[in-house]
N, C-alpha and C positions, 0 to 999 in steps of 0.2 A: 330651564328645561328646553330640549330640545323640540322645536317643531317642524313636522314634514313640510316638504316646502309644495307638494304637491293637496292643495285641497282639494274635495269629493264636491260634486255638486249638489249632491243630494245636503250636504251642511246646510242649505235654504231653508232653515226652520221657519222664518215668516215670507212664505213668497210674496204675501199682499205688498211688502215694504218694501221686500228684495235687499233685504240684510242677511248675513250669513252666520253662523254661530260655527265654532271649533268641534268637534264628537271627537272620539277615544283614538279615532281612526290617526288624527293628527298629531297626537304624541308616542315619544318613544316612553314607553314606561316601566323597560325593564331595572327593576331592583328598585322602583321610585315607592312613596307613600302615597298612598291615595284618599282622600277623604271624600267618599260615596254619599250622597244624599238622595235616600232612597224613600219609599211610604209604603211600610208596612203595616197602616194602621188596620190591623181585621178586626171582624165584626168579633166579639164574645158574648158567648153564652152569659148574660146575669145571674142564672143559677150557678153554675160551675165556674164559670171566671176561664173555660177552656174558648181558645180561638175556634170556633165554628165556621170559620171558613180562609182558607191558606191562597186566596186567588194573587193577593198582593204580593205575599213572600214568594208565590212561584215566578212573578213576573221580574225581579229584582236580579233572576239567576240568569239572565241574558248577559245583561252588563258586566255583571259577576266574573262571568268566561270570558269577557272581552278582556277581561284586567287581569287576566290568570297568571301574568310575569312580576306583577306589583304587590306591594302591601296594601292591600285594601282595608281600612275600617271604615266602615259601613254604619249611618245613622238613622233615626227613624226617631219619632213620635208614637203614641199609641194613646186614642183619647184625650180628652181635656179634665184638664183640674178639676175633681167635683162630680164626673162622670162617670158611672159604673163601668167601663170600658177603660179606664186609666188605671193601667198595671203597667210592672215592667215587660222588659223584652225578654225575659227567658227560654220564655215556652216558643218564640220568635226563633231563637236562636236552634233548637232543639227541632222542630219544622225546619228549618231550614240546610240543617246539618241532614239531613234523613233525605230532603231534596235533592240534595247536591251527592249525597252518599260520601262526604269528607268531613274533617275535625271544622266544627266552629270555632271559633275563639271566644269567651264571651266576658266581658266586666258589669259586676255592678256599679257603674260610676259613669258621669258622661265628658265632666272637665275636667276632675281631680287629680290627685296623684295617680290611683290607681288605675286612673284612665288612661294616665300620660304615660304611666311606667308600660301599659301595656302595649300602647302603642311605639315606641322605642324597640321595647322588645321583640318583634314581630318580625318574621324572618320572610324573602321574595315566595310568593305563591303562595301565603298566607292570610286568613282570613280573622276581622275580630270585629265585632259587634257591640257596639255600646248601647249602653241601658237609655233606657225614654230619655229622650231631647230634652220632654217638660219639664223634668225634672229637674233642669237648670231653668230659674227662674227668668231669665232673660228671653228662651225662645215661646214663651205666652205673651206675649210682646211684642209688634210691628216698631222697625228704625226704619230711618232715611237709610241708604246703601251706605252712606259717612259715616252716621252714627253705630250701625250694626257691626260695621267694619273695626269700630274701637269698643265693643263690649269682650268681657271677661272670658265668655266662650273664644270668641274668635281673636282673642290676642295671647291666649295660652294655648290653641290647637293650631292656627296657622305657621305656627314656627316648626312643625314635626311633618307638615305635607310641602308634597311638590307639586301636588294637582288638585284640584276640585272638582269632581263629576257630581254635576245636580240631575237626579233622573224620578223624581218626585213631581209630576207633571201636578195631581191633585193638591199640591204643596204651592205650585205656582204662581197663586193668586194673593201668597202670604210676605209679607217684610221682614223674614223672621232673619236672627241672626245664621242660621244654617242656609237659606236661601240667598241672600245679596250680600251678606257679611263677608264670606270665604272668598267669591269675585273682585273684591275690592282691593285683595293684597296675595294673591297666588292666583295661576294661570287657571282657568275654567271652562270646562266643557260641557256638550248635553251626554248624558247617557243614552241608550238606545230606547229607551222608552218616551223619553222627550221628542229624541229626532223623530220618530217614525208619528207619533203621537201628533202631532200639530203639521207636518207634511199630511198625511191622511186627512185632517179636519179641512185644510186649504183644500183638495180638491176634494173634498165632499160636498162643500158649500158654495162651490164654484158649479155645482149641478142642482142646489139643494131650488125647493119649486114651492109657489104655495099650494094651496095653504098651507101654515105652519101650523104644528099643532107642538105646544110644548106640557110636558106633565110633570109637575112638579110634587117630590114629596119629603120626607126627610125631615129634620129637627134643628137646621142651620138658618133659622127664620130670616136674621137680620142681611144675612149673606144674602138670598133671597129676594128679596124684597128690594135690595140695592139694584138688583142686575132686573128684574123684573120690564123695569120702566124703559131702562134701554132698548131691552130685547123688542119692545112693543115698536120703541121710537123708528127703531133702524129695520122694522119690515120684518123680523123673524118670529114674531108670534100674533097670528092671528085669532088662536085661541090657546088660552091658559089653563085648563085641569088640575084643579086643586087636590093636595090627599097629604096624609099625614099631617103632621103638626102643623103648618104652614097653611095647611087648609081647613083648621082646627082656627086658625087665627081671623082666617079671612071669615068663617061661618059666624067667629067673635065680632067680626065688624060687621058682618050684618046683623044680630042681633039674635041668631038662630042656635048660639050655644047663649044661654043665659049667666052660668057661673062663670068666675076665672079661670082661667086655665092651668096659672101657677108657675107661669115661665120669667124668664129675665127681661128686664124693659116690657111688661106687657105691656100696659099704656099705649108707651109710644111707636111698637110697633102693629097695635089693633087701630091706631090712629093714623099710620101709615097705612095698612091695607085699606083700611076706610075711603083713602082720601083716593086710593087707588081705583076704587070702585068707581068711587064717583066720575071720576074722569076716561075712564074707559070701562063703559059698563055692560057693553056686548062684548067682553074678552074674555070675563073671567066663569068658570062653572065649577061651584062646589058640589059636596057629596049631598044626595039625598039620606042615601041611608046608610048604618054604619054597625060595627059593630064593638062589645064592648066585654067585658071580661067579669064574669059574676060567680066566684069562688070558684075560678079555673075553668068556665064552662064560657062557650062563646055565645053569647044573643044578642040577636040583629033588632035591630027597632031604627023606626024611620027619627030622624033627626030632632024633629017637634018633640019626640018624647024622652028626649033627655033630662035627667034627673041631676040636681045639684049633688056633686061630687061625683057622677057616672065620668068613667076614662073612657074614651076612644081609643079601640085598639087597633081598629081593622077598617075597611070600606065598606059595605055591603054589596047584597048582586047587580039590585037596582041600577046603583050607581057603577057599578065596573059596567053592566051591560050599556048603559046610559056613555058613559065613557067611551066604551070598546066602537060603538058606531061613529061617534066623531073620529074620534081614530083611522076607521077605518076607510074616512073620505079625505085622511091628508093626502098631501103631495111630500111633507117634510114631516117627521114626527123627534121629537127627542124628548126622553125620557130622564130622570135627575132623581132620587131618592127613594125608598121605599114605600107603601101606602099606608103601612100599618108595623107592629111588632110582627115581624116575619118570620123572626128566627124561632118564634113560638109556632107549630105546625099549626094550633088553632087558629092563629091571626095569618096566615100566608094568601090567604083568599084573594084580599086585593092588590097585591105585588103580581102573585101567581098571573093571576085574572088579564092583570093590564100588558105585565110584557109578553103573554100571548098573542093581546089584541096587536103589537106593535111589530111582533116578529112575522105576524100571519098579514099586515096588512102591504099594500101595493107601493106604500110611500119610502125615499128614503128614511133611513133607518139609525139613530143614533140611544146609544144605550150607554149611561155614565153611572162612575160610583162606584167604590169597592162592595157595595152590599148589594146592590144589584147584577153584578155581574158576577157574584156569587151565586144569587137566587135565578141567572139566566143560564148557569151553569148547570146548576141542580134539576133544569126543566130539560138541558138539553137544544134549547133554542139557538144556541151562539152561532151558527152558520148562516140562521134568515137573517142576523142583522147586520148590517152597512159596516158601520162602525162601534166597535164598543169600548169606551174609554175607562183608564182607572180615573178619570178624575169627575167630581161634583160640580164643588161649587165653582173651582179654576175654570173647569170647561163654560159653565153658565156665561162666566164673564168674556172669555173667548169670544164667543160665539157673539156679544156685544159687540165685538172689535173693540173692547177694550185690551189696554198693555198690561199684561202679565208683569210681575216684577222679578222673578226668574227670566223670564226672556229676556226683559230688559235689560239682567245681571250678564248673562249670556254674551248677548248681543256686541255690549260694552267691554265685556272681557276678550271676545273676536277681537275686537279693533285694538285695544291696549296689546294685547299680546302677540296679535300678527305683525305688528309693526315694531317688534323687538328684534 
């Protein structure tokens, strides 16, 4: 394939390093295949099993029109194995077709035949969507970029494209074979939500001030807790704000929830938050009070009076008010996962509660996650804040100045392929 010989400057996806990365802009791709790597993962209703919030599929139609001369098929994940959230893509496809006001294309299949025949078949300015990634047992799975590069997915799909667009920033903290696998043997670029995506955080952080104040919430513990330590080491959080599961864990390691909680590795990561305390023990602040779900009705009780087998579903006021004032004396504030079951209007209290504190307050401003930038949506706030990312845990690790492995993929495919 051909590339323009003129590159953009704005290509400077990590200015800190001053490496360059390829975008769409640099290839010709008329009549080409394109194989998109996009994150469509939205929030669903556990009642209904309908997507409850479409922020992610609206943001994928940027790229989308960039590529409107190509055959584009388009992939995505949706939940993890095991997770009430783990459906296929249909109802993906059907939002997305109603976005765009054009025919989707869509397969039940991600490697197979019927995936393969459909991609073949696909005609320039054509659009077609394969079914959950996970579904191929391969991409639940982190590789080396060698080894991704030779699994099953990526040695039956990379034969039918001629480009790679990875535009799955929230995806970029992952090894998976859709993310470093496709860079290893076909030309690769950022989608527009990449480029724009990590240029933005560079100079955000190039002004960002303390104190830091980071809020963490959400159900991706181990994710978590990895990047935690960092964020501490390298100056960006001088205080930590626990909520949702994660702070469900740390109240576990103090000794302030008494039963188990019922999660994966509990042990050892109640033993990690533990050890976490110890060692920095004016950073962290959990919830006072909380609330909890008792035959659909919501009641608040302070922490101490937790009952063996009582869920946590929400924060309480205490604690959001208690919250909202630290907040409101950072200098840097960022925000990372939900507080509670949100999408239940009874449990919204403490989501609702906080990203007001963070949108009303003086500090800059970062707000991450498909599920909060849904519920920043639904408030109306999206204008007070700095920056709002689709990405979670990706962005967490970012923000470490740890290497992404998508950027890395990126980065490395820049230099293999500019120099052909």
């Amino acid at each position: 394939m051909k590339i323009n010989d003129r590159l953009k400057e704005f290509n400077q996806v990590d200015n800190r390093k001053g490496v360059k990365v390829l975008t769409v802009d640099d290839f010709d791709l008329k009549g080409k295949t394109v194989f998109l790597r996009v994150d469509m993962n939205c929030p669903i209703d556990p009642d209904t099993m309908e997507i409850s919030g479409t922020k992610r599929i609206e943001e994928a139609i940027e790229t989308l029109q960039s590529l409107k001369e190509a055959k584009v098929v388009v992939a995505s994940h949706q939940g993890r194995v095991g997770n009430d959230d783990y459906t296929g893509m249909d109802k993906h496809a059907k939002v997305l077709e109603k976005l765009m006001n054009r025919e989707i294309k869509y397969v039940e299949d991600t490697i197979g035949e019927a995936a393969q025949n459909a991609i073949k078949n696909l005609e320039d300015g054509e659009i077609l969507l394969l079914d959950n990634l996970r579904l191929c047992a391969e991409e639940n799975y982190e590789f080396t970029p060698e080894n991704a590069a030779k699994t099953i997915m990526v040695s039956r799909l990379s034969k039918l494209f001629d480009l790679c667009v990875l535009d799955s920033f929230p995806s970029a903290h992952r090894s998976h074979p859709s993310i470093v696998g496709f860079p290893q043997v076909i030309p690769a670029c950022a989608g527009r939500i990449v480029e724009r995506e990590v240029r933005n955080l560079d100079e955000i952080m190039t002004v960002a001030k303390a104190p830091h104040v980071i809020v963490l919430g959400g159900s991706k513990v181990p994710d978590r807790l990895e990047a935690i330590k960092m964020l501490i080491k390298n100056g960006r959080a001088d205080h930590i704000l626990l909520t949702g599961l994660i702070g469900n864990v740390f109240m576990r390691a103090q000794a302030r929830i008494k039963s188990p909680l019922g999660i994966k590795r509990e042990d050892e990561v109640v033993a990690k938050a533990h050890a976490l305390i110890g060692e920095y023990p004016d950073v962290f602040t959990t919830p006072v009070d909380i609330a909890i779900d008792k035959d659909g009705a919501r009641v608040e009780m302070d922490v101490r009076d937790l009952q063996i087998g009582d869920k946590i579903y929400d924060l309480g006021p205490k604690t959001v008010e208690h919250y909202s004032k630290i907040i409101s004396s950072a200098g840097t504030v960022f925000i990372s996962g939900p507080a509670g079951f949100f999408e239940k209007e009874n449990f919204s209290f403490g989501t609702r509660g906080l990203l007001d504190a963070v949108a009303n307050s003086m500090a800059t401003s970062l707000v991450s996650g498909g599920h909060l930038t849904t519920a920043l949506k639904e408030q109306g706030l999206e204008e007070k804040i700095n920056h709002i990312s689709t990405a979670g845990g990706a962005l967490v690790l970012y923000l470490t100045g740890e290497k992404l492995p998508m950027i890395k993929a990126l980065e490395d495919a820049a230099i293999k392929y500019r120099t052909k």
